[in-house]
C-alpha positions as CSV (number, residue, x, y, z in Angstrom):
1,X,-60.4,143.0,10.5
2,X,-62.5,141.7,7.0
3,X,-65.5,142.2,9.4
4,X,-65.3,145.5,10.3
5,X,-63.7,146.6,7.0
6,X,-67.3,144.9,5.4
7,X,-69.2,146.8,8.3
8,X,-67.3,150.1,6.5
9,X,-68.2,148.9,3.3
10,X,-71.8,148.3,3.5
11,X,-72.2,151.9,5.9
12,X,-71.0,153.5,2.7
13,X,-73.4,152.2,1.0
14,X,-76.2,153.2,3.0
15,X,-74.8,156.2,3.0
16,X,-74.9,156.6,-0.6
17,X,-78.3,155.3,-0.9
18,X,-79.4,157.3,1.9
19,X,-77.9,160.4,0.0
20,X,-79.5,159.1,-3.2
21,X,-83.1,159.3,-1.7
22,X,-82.8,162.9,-0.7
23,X,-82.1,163.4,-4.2
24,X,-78.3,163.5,-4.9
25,X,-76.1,161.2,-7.2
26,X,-74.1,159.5,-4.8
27,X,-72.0,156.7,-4.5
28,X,-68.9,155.2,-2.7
29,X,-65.6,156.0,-4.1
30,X,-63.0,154.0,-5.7
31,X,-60.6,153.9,-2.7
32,X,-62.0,150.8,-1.5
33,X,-60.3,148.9,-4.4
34,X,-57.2,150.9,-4.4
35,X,-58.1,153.6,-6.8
36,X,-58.6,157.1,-5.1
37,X,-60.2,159.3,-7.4
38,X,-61.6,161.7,-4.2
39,X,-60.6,161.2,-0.5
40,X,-64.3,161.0,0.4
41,X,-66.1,158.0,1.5
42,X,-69.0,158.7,-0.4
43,X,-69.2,161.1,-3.3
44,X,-72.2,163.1,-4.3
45,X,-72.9,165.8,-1.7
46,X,-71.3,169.2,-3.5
47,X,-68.6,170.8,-1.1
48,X,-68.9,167.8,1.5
49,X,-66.0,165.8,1.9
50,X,-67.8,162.4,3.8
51,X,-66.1,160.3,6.0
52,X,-67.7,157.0,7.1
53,X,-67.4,155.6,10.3
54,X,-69.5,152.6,11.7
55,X,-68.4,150.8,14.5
56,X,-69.8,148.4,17.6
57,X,-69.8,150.5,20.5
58,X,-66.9,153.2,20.0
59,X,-67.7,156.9,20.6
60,X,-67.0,159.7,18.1
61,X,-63.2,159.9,17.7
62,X,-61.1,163.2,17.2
63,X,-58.9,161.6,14.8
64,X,-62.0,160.9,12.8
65,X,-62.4,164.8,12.3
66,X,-58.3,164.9,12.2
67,X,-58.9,162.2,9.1
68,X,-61.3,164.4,7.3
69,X,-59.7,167.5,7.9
70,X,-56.8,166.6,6.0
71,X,-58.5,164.8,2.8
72,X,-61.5,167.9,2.5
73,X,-58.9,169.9,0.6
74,X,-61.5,172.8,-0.4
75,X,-65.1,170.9,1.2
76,X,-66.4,171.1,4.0
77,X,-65.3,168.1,6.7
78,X,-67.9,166.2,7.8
79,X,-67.7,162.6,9.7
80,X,-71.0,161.0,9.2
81,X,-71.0,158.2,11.6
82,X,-72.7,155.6,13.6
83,X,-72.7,152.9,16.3
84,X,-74.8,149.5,15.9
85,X,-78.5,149.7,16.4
86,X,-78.3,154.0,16.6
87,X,-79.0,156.3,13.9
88,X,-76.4,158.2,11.7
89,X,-75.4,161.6,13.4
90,X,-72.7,164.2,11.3
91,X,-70.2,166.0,13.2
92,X,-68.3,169.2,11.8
93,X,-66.6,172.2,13.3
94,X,-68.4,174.6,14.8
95,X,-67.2,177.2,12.1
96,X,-68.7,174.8,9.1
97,X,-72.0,174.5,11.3
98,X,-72.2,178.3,11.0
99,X,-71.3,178.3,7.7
100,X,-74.3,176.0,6.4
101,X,-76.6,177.7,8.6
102,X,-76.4,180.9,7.1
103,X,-77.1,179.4,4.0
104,X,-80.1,177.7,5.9
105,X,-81.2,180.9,7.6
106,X,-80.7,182.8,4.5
107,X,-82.9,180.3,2.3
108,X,-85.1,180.7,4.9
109,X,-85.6,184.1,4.5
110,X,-85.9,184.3,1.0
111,X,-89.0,181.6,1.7
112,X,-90.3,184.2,3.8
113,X,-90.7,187.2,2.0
114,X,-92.0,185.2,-1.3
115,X,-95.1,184.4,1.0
């Protein structure tokens, strides 16, 4: 159990440091030493709620989303996740997908007619 909760640690602190290279001030919240100032994993993405999940070999789980689903209050859920020796992949609802694609496609546009 230490291990794996020290496997959970240190993802959330790539995470955070991955999120910090793209340019956002992120960093694991306070839940990890009993103080939960945010449900998230990882703080720092605006209107994500992030939760963390690295394990062995285990597939995506459900309950994962279930997890994030309740906690997001008014974010959007997202379950950023791995297995050992594979890359990160974020899973959301199909609905939230949409929802930051338009903003994508929109962006996009706007890009577009400025050239």
């Amino acid at each position: 159990m230490v291990n794996s909760k020290q496997k959970g640690a240190r993802f959330e602190r790539t995470l955070a440091k991955l999120f910090r290279e793209q340019g956002y001030e992120a960093r694991r919240t306070q839940q990890y030493c009993g103080a939960v100032e945010d449900a998230s994993d990882v703080v720092g993405l605006p209107y994500i709620h992030v939760e963390a999940k690295h394990y062995a070999k285990q597939a995506f789980s459900y309950d994962w989303m279930e997890q994030a689903k309740r906690d997001a209050k008014n974010n959007i859920p997202a379950v950023f996740h791995k297995t050992d020796n594979h890359e990160v992949l974020v899973t959301m609802t199909l609905n939230d997908w949409f929802t930051i694609y338009r903003e994508f496609e929109a962006g996009m546009r706007i890009k577009e007619l400025k050239s």
